[in-house]
VOFIRO-589025 format. One record per residue (C-alpha): x, y, z; residue in three letters. Coordinates in steps of 0.25 Angstrom, whole numbers, plus 5000, padded with zeros to 4 digits. Each point is the difference from the previous one (the first is absolute). Layout:
PT east north   up rest
PT    X     Y    Z  ALA
...
This chain:
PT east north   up rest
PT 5000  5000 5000  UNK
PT 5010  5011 5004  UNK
PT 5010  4995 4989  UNK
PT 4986  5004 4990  UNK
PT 4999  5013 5007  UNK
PT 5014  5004 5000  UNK
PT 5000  4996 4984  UNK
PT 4989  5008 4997  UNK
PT 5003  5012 5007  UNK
PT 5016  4997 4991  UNK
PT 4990  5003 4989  UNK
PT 4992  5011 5005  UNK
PT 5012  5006 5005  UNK
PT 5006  5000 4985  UNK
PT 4990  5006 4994  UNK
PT 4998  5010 5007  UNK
PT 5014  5003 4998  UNK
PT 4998  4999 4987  UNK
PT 4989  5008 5001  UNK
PT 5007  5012 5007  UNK
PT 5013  4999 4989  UNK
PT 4990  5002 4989  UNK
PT 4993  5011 5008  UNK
PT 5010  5007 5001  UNK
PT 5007  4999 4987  UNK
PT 4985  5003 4992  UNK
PT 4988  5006 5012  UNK
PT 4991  5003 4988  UNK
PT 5001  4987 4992  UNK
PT 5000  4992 5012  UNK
PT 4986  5009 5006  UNK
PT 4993  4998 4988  UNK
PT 5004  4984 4998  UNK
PT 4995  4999 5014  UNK
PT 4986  5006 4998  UNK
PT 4995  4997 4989  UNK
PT 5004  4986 5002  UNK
PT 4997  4999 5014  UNK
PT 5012  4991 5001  UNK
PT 5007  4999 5014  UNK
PT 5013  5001 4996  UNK
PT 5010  5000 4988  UNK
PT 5007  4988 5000  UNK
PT 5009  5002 4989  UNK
PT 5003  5010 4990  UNK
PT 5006  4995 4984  UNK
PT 5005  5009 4989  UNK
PT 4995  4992 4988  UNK
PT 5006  5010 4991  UNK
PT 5003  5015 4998  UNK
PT 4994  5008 4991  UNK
PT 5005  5007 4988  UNK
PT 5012  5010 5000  UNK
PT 4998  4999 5016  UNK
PT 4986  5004 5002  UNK
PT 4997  4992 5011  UNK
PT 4997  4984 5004  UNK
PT 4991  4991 5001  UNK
PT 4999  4991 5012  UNK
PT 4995  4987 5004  UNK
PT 4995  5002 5015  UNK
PT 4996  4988 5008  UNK
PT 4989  5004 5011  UNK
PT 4995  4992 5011  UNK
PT 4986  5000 5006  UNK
PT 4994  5007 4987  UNK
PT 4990  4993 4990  UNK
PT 5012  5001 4991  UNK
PT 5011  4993 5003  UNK
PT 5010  5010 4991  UNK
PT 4998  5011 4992  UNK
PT 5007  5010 4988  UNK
PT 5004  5012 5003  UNK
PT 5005  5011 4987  UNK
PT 5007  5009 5008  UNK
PT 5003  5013 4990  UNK
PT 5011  5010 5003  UNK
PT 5006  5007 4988  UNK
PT 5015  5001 5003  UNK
PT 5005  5016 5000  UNK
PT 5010  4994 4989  UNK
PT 4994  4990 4993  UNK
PT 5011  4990 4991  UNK
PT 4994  4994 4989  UNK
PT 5007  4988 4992  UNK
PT 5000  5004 4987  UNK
PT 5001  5015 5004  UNK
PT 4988  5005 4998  UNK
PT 5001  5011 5012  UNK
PT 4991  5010 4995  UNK
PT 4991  5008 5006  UNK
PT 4988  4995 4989  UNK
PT 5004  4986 5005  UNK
PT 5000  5004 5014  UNK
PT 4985  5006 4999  UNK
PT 4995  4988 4993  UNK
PT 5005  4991 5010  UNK
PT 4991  5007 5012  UNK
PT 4989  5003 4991  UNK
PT 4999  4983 4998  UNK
PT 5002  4998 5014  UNK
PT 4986  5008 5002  UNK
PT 4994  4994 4988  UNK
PT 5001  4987 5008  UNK
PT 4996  5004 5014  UNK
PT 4988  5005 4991  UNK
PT 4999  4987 4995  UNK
PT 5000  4993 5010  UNK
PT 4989  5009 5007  UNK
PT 4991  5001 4990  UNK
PT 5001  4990 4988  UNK
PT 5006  4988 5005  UNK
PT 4988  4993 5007  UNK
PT 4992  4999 4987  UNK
PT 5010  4991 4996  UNK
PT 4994  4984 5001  UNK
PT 5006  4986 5003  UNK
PT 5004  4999 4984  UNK
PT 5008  5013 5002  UNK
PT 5005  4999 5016  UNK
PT 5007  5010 5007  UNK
PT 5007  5004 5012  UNK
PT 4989  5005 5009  UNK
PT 5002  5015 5007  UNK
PT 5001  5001 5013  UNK
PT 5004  5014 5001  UNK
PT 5007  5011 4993  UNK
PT 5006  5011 5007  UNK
PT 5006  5014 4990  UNK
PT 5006  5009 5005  UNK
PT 5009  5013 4993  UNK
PT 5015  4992 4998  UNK
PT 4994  4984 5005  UNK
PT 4989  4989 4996  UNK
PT 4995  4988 5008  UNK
PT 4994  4989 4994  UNK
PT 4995  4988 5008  UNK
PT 4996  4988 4992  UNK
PT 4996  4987 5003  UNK
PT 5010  4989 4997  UNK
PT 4999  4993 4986  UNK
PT 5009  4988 5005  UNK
PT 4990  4997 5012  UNK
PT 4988  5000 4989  UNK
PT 5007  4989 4994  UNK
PT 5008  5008 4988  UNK
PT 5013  4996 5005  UNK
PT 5009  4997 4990  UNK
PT 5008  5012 4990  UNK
PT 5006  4995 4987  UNK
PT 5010  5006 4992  UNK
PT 4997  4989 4987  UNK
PT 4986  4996 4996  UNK
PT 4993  4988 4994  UNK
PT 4991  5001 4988  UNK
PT 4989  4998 5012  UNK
PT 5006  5011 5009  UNK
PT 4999  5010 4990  UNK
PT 4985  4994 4997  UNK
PT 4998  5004 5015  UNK
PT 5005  5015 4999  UNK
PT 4992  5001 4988  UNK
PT 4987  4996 5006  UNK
PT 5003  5010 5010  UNK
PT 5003  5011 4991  UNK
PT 4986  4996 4993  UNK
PT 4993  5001 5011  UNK
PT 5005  5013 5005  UNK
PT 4998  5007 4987  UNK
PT 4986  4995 5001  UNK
PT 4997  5004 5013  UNK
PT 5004  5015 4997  UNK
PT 4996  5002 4985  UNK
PT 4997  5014 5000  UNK
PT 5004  5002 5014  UNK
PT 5001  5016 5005  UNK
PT 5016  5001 5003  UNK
PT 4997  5012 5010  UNK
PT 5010  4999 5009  UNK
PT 5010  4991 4991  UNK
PT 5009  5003 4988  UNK
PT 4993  5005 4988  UNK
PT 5008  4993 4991  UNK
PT 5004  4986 5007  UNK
PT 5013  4994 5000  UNK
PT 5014  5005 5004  UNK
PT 5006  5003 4987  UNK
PT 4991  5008 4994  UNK
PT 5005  5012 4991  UNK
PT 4994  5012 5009  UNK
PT 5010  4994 5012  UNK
PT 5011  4997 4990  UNK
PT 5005  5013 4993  UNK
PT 5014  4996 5006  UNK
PT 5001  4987 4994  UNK
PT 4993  5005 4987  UNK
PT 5012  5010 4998  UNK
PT 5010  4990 5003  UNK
PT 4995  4990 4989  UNK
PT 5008  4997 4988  UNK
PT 4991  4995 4991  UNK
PT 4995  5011 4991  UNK
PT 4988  4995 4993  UNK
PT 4995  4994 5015  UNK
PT 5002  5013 5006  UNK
PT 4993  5006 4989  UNK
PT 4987  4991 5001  UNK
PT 4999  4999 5015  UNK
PT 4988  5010 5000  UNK
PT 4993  4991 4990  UNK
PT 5002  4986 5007  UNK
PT 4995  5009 5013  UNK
PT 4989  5005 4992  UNK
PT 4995  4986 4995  UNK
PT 5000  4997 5016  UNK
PT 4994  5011 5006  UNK
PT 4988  5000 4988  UNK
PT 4997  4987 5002  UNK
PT 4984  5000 5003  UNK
PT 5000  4988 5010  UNK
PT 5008  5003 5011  UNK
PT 5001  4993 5013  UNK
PT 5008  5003 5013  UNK
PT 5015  4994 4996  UNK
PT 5009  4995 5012  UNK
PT 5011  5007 4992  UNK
PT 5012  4992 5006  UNK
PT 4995  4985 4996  UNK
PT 5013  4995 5000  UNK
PT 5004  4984 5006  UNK
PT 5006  5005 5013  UNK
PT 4985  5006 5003  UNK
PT 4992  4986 5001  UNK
PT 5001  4991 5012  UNK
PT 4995  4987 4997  UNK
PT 4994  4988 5007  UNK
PT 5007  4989 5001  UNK
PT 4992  4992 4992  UNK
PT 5007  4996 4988  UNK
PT 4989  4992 4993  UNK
PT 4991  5011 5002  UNK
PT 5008  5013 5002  UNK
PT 4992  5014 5005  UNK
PT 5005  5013 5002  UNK
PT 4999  5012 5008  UNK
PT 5006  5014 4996  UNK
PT 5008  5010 5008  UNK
PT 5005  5014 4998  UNK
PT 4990  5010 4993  UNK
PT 5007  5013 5000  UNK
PT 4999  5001 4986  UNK
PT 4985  4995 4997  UNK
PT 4993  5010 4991  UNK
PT 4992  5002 4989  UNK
PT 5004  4991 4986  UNK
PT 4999  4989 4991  UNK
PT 5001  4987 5007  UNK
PT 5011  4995 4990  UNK
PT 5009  5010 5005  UNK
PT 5000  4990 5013  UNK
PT 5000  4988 4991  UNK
PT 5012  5004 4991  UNK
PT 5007  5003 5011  UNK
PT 4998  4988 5009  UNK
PT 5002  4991 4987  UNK
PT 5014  5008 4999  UNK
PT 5004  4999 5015  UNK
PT 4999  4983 4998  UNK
PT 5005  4997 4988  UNK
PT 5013  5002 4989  UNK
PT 4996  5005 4987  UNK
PT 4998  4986 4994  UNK
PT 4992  4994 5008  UNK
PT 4992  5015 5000  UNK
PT 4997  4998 4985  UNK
PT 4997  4984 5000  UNK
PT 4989  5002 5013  UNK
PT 4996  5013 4994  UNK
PT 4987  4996 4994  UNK
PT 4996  4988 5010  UNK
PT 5002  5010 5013  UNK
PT 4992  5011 4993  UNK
PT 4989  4991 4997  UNK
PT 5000  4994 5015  UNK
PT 4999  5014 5006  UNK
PT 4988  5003 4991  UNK
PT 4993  4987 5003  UNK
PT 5002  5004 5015  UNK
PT 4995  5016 4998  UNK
PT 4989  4996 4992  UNK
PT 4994  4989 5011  UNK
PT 5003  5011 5010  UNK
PT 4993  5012 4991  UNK
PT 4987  4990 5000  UNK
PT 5000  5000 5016  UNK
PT 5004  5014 5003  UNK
PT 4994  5007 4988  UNK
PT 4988  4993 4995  UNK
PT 4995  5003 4985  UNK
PT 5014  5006 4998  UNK
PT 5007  5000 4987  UNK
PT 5011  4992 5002  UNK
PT 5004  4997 4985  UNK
PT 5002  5016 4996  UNK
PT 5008  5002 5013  UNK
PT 5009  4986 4996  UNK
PT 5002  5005 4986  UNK
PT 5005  5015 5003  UNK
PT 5010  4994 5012  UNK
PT 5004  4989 4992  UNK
PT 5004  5011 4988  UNK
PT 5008  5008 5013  UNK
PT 5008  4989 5003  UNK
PT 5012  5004 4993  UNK
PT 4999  5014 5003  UNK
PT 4999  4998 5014  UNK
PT 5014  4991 4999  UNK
PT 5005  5011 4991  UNK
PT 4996  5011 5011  UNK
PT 5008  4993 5012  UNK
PT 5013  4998 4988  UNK
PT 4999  5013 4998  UNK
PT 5002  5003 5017  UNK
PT 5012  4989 5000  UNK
PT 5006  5004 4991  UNK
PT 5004  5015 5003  UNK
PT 5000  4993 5016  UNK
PT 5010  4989 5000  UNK
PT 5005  4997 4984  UNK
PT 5007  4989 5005  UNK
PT 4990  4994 5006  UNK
PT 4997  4984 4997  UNK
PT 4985  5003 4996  UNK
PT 5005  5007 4989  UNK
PT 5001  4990 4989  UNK
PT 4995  4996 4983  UNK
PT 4985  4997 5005  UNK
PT 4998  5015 5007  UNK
PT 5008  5006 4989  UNK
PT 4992  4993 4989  UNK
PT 4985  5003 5006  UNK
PT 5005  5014 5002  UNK
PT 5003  5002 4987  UNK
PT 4986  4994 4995  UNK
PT 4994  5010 5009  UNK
PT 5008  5010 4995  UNK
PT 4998  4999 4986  UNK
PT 4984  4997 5001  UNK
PT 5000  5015 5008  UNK
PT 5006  5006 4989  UNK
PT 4994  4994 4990  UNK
């Protein structure tokens, strides 16, 4: 009996200094963790990653006697001297930064609960925004079941991302984006004047107004995620079966759903493979966003909404070339199968 007592008073006792070091370093975080989960204590505090150019963290914290057992916690602090990797240390760069930042806390306040089982999301716990810091707190994906992060896909993990992407476009067809980015997506060519100037390609720098234009005239738009890449996904562990949910919607916004396609499709695979699955992928996430336009949009014409996104496809690969390009022209996404559908894009705008 007292050996019992004495081991759990060992473990309250740590806690609680636990508690008191993460008090004391973070009061704020650590008041607000406390109250809106009504957690006795913080048992441990994780930094699963920092944010870009040194924005902030995101932690894993593991609570005890609170309905969940952890929690994520985004805490946003723009750096007085922010070091980008590629040297992008501007002041444009360092005002869309905190503008995405509160695109999300808006997000996550007002948009992210319409999103269903075929579309999951962290849910919101709180958000705190104040002048120079942001507070997200998020339930945890990996206690929902979405555990697992992958850096290379099967044909059916791609499936799975897809069928997300679907359903989301579905559930915000012609969402109001009050709040969010008008033009959704973090390479968009009113945020990149810098990168713009610094491409070398001529005729695409000379034709980025038009690939933008074909984009932003599009006349089904839907809310975008804007950042769709691999790295955003966390899977189930289920291999036979995979399902997804998505993270990280600083960027969602107004635009075609295959800005989020092409660029998911580009994030997973090498040129080759890009062009043999081009055609079978397409037509799997049209298969998905037209069984989930018949649920959440009944008597909607699916086919005229298909048919103009199919005909977008390359410009939307074309736009994103156009952002890497002047960004990193080095980079490994830069390859035959981009250049070629840029091209094509080019000379049909011309034309």
């Amino acid at each position: 009996m007292n050996k019992r007592f004495f081991s759990h008073s060992r473990r309250l006792l740590g806690l609680l200094l636990i508690q008191r070091y993460i008090v004391a370093m973070h009061r704020d975080l650590s008041n607000t963790v406390l109250s809106t989960t009504t957690a006795q204590a913080i048992a441990s505090s994780t930094v699963i990653q920092s944010l870009w150019s040194g924005y902030g963290e995101i932690l894993r914290l593991e609570l005890a006697g609170a309905v969940h057992p952890s929690v994520i916690l985004k805490h946003i602090k723009p750096p007085k001297a922010a070091v980008h990797p590629r040297g992008w240390n501007t002041d444009i760069s360092h005002d869309r930064k905190v503008r995405s930042y509160q695109v999300e806390a808006c997000w996550y306040q007002n948009y992210a609960h319409r999103c269903d089982s075929s579309c999951p999301v962290p849910d919101c716990l709180a958000v705190k925004v104040d002048v120079d810091e942001t507070i997200l707190l998020l339930t945890d994906l990996d206690a929902a079941g979405f555990d697992t992060r992958k850096e290379s896909v099967s044909i059916d993990d791609m499936h799975a991302c897809l069928d997300w992407l679907a359903s989301f476009h579905a559930t915000f067809l012609g969402s109001s984006v009050e709040g969010l980015w008008e033009c959704g997506s973090y390479w968009h060519l009113d945020t990149r004047p810098d990168e713009l100037a610094a491409l070398e390609d001529v005729r695409l720098r000379e034709s980025a107004s038009l690939i933008d234009g074909q984009l932003r005239s599009c006349r089904y738009q839907t809310l975008i995620h804007g950042d769709a890449k691999l790295a955003n996904f966390c899977f189930t562990g289920d291999t036979s079966k995979p399902r997804v949910a998505a993270v990280d919607f600083q960027y969602v916004g107004r635009g075609c759903g295959m800005k989020d396609v092409a660029y998911f499709v580009g994030s997973c695979l090498r040129e080759d493979d890009c062009e043999a699955l081009e055609d079978a992928l397409l037509d799997h996430y049209f298969c998905t966003l037209q069984e989930q336009l018949a649920q959440k949009k009944p008597g909607f014409d699916a086919d005229d909404l298909e048919a103009e996104w199919r005909e977008l496809y390359d410009v939307a690969w074309a736009d994103f070339h156009r952002f890497l390009k002047g960004w990193s022209p080095g980079h490994w996404k830069i390859n035959s199968y981009s250049e070629k559908l840029t091209r094509r894009v080019i000379e049909r705008l011309q034309a």
